[in-house]
N, C-alpha and C positions, 0 to 999 in steps of 0.2 A: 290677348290676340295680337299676334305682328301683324308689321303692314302689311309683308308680303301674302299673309293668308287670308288679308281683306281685301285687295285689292282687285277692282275692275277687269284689268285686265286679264286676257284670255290665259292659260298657263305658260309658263314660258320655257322658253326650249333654245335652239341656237339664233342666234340673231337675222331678222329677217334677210339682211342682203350684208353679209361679211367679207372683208378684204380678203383677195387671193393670197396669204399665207407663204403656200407654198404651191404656187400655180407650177411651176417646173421643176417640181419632184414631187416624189413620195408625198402621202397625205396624212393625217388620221387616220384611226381606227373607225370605220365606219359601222351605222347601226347593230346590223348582223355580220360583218363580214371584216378584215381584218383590213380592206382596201374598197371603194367605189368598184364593183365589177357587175360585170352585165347580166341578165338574166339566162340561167340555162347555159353560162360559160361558153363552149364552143361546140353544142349542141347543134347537130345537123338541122336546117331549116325547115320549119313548120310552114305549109303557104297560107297557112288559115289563123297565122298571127303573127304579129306583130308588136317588139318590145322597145321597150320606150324607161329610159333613164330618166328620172324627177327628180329635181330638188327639193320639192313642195313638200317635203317634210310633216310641216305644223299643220295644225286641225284644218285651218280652212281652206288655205290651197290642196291640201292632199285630198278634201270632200270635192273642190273644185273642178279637179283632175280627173275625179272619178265619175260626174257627171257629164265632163268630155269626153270619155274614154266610152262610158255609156251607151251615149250617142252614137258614134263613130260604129260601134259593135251592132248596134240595131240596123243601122242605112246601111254600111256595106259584110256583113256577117261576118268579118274579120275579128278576130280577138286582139287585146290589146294584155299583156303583160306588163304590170308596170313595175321598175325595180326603182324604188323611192328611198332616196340616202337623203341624211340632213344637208342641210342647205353649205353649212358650213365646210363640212366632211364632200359632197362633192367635187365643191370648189379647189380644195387643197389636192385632192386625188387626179384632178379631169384629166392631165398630161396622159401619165400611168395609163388610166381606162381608156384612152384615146388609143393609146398606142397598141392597147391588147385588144379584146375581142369586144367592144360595147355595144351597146342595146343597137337595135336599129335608127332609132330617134333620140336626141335629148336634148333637154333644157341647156340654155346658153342665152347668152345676152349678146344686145346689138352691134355696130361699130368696131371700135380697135380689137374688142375682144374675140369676138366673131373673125375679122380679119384676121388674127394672128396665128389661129389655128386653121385657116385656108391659105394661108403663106407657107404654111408646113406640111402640107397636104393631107389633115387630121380628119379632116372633111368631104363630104361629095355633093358640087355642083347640084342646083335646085332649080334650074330656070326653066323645066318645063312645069317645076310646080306655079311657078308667079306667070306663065302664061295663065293658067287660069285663075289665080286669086289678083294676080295686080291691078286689076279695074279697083276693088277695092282699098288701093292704098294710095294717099300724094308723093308727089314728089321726096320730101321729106323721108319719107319711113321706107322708102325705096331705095333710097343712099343708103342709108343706115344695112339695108340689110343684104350690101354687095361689098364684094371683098374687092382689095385695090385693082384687081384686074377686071373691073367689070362685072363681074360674076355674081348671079346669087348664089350665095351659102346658107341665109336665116330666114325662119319665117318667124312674124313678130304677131304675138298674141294683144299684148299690154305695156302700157305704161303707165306711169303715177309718178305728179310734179315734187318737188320738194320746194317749200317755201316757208315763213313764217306761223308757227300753230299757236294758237290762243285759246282761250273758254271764251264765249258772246259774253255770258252773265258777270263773271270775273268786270270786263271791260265796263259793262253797263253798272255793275255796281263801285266802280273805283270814278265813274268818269273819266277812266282813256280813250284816245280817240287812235284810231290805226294811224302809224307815221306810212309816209308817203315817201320825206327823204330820209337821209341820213343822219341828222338834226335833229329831225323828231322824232325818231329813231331812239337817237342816244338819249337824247331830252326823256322819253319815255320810262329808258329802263332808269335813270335815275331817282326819276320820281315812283319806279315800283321798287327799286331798294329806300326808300325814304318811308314807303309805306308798310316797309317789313316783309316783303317779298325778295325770292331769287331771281331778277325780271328772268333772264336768260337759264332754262331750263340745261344742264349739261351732263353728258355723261361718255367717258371714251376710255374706260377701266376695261381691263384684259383684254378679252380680243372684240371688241366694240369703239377702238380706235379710228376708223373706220369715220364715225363719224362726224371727224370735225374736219374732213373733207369737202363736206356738204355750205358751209360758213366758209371756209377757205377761197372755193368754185365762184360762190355769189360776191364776195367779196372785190375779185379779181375781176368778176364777167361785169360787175358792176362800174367797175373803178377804171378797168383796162379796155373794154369791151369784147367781145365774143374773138376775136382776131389774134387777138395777145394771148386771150387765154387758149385756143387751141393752138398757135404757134407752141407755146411755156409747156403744153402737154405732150407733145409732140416731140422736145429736146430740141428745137430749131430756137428757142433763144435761152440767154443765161438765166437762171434763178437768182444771179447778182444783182440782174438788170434793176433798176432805177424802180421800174413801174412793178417788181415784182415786192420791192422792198417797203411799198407804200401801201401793200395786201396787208404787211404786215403790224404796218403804224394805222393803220383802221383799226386792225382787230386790237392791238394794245389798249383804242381807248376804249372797248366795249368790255376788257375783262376783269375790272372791276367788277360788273356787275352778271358775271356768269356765274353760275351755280359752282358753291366752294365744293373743294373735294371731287371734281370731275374726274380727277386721275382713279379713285377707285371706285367708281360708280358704274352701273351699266346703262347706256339710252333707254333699256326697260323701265330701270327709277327713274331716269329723269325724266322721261315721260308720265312715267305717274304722278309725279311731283306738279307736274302740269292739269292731269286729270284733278289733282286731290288743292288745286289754287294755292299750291304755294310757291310755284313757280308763276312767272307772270306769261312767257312767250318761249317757244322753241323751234329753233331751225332744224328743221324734220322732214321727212318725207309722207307721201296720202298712207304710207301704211302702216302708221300710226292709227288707223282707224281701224286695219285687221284685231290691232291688239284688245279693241275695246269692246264689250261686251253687254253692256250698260245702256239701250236705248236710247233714254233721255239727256246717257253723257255725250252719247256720240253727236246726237243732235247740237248740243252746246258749244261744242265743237266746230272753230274757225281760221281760217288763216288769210294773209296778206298777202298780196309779194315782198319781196327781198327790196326794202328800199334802194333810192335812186342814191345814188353819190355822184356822181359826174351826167349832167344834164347830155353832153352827146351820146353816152347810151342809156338812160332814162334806167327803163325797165326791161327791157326787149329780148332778155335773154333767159329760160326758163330750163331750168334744171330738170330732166324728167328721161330717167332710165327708162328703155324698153329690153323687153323680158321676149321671149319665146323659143324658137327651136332648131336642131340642127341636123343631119341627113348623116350617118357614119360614113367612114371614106369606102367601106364595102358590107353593107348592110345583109344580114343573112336573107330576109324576106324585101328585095329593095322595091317589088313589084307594092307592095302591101305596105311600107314602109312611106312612099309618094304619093298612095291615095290619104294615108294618113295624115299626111303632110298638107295635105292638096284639105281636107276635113276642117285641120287645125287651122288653115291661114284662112276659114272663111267665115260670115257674119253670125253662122248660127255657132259654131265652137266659142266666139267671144261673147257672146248673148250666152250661153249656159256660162263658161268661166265665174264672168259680169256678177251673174245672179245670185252665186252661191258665194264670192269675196267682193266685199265692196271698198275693196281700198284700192284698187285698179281700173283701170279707164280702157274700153276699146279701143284699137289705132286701126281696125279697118271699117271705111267710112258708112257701110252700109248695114253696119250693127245699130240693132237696136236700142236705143239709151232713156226708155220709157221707166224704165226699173230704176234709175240712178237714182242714190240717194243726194242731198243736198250738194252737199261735200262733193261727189265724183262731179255732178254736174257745174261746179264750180272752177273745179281742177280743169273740166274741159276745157271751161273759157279762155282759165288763163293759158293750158296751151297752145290751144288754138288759135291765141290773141299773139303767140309769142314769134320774134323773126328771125331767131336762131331759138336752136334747141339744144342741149349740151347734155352729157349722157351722165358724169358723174367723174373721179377725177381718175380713181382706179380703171372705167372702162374706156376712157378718152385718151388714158399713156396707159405706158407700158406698166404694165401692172407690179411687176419685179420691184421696179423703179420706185411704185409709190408706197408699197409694200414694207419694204427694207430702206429706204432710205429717206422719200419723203414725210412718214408716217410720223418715224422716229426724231425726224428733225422737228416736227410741228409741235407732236406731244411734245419732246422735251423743253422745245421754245417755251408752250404755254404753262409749262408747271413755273414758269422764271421769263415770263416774257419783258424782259430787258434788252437784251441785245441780240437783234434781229439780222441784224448782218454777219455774226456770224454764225446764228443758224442757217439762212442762207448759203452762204461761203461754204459750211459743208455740204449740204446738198449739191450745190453745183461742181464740188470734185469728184462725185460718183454717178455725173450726167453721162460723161464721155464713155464708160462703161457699159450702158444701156442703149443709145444713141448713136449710130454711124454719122462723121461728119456731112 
């Protein structure tokens, strides 16, 4: 028997949240169709439905979706169409499907990314939808889902933090204690490479590069704090800079003990490698918990925050993509289209979501979270505890950016991480191309 045909995890399919590729062209071949395109192509409008573009691909958000979609269909009698491309294959395609004829609604994510396609006018204005859901959301997730002029364009279903993942029982039986800083931190994984483990679980093989963004983010929001590192995302300072070059002398002394062979691995393995203890800890995100299948493994299942390095910003900044939806710039049913809208952004659509995928956390405040499993209600704390929020490094810059240039710089850094300056140095001569001064 292989691993792959014992293992825990759910089946696997495209990677839960993959780098924009080719965010501005052409895409993949998607599922059925040769490109991302909308339901019913440029079919005269139905008023009695209502279609809606999903990413949600894999088993459980696509069960998720369809107990919102459920919903939505009983309370207001509208139909809902759903045209569901892989996670991956959307992403690459969006521009293209944007530009032609797309579903009424779809998936998109919060911040820059959101903003970029309401800079281009991909999008249509949402604010009499958050007249009626904004009671339900803070300040916070209110930012996130206006575009630079003000404007809403997103309405936000979800989010889920990314921090340290471990097994309890692993810790309980080695005698490790969670590190706090940086120190015991490193002190840790040494002592779980001494004990015959990979402490540092890794994997950023083909298109799963992706995630060593996530360690890069903490590293920096740690080290720099939240200012520097949205400044550095943004192209408003150099990647030569001083404080960006010290992201990179952290990470040199921890990759001794990351998991060998990253470069052709996928975060699937390394994540198993974590389920199966022989990895000791991995910087991951809660939807690491989608993948698991296994009750008693999920429960055993824990994480940290991202230790402290620099005491003025402790821990305070929490890595935690939000996920939700978008209004087409001329939607064929747009009446039906904002009640849908108006459905999605409220407490009962994230209480169904919630119930049916547990690797996700409600962001509007007046859902219900009786149903949470350990883990989400843990993830709350810590966002809820955090005084910035930061989205991820692909949706905080320019995607292009991190895509083709910062990606390649990282991976190739770490296959040979020696000389950091001038993986740097490149990077920062392909800023001013993405970047207006």
């Amino acid at each position: 028997m292989t691993q792959q045909s014992r293992i825990p995890l759910a089946a696997r399919g495209p990677g839960r949240r993959s780098v924009v590729g080719g965010l501005f062209g052409a895409g993949a071949a998607a599922l059925a169709a040769p490109l991302l395109t909308a339901c019913g192509g440029g079919a005269a409008a139905d008023p009695k439905t209502v279609t809606f573009g999903s990413n949600g691909a894999d088993a459980t958000p696509k069960s998720a979706y369809a107990a919102v979609t459920k919903s939505f269909t009983q309370d207001s009698g509208l139909k809902v169409k759903t045209n569901t491309v892989d996670h991956d294959t959307f992403q690459k395609s969006i521009t293209s499907y944007l530009q032609g004829t797309p579903d009424d609604v779809f998936t998109w994510f919060a911040g820059y990314r959101m903003q970029y396609f309401a800079k281009k006018g991909l999008c249509a204005p949402v604010d009499d939808v958050w007249d009626t859901i904004g009671a339900g959301f803070g300040e916070a997730t209110k930012q996130l889902s206006r575009g630079e002029d003000g404007t809403y364009y997103f309405v936000p279903l979800y989010n889920y933090p990314w921090a340290v993942f471990h097994r309890k029982s692993l810790f309980q039986e080695r005698g490790y204690q969670v590190p706090k800083t940086w120190d015991e931190f490193t002190a840790l994984a040494k002592r779980m490479k001494k004990d015959g483990l990979s402490p540092i679980a890794s994997g950023y093989g083909g298109g799963d590069s992706w995630s060593v963004l996530g360690t890069f983010d903490y590293l920096d929001l740690r080290a720099n704090g939240y200012d520097f590192h949205m400044q550095l995302m943004r192209g408003e300072v150099s990647w030569t800079d001083r404080r960006t070059a010290r992201v990179l002398d952290l990470w040199r002394e921890v990759t001794p003990y990351q998991q060998s062979g990253a470069g052709g691995r996928s975060w699937q393995d390394a994540a198993q490698s974590l389920v199966d203890k022989k990895s000791g800890m991995a910087v991951i995100g809660l939807f690491l918990g989608q993948q698991i299948t296994d009750e008693k493994i999920r429960a055993d299942i824990d994480f940290f925050p991202f230790p402290e390095i620099d005491p003025a910003h402790g821990q305070d900044a929490v890595e935690a993509p939000t996920d939700g939806f978008m209004l087409s710039r001329e939607p064929r049913n747009e009446d039906g289209a904002r009640k849908f809208l108006e459905f999605l952004g409220g407490a009962r659509a994230e209480e169904l979501y919630m119930g049916v995928d547990p690797s996700n956390l409600a962001v509007n405040a007046r859902a219900a979270t009786g149903s949470y499993n350990a883990l989400q209600k843990k993830s709350a704390e810590l966002i809820g505890s955090a005084r910035h929020i930061s989205q991820f490094a692909d949706r905080d810059s320019d995607p292009g950016f991190i895509s083709t240039v910062v990606l390649p710089g990282l991976t190739q850094w770490l296959g040979h991480p020696d000389d950091g300056a001038a993986a740097l140095k490149r990077i920062e001569s392909q800023r001013a191309r993405f970047f207006s001064a």
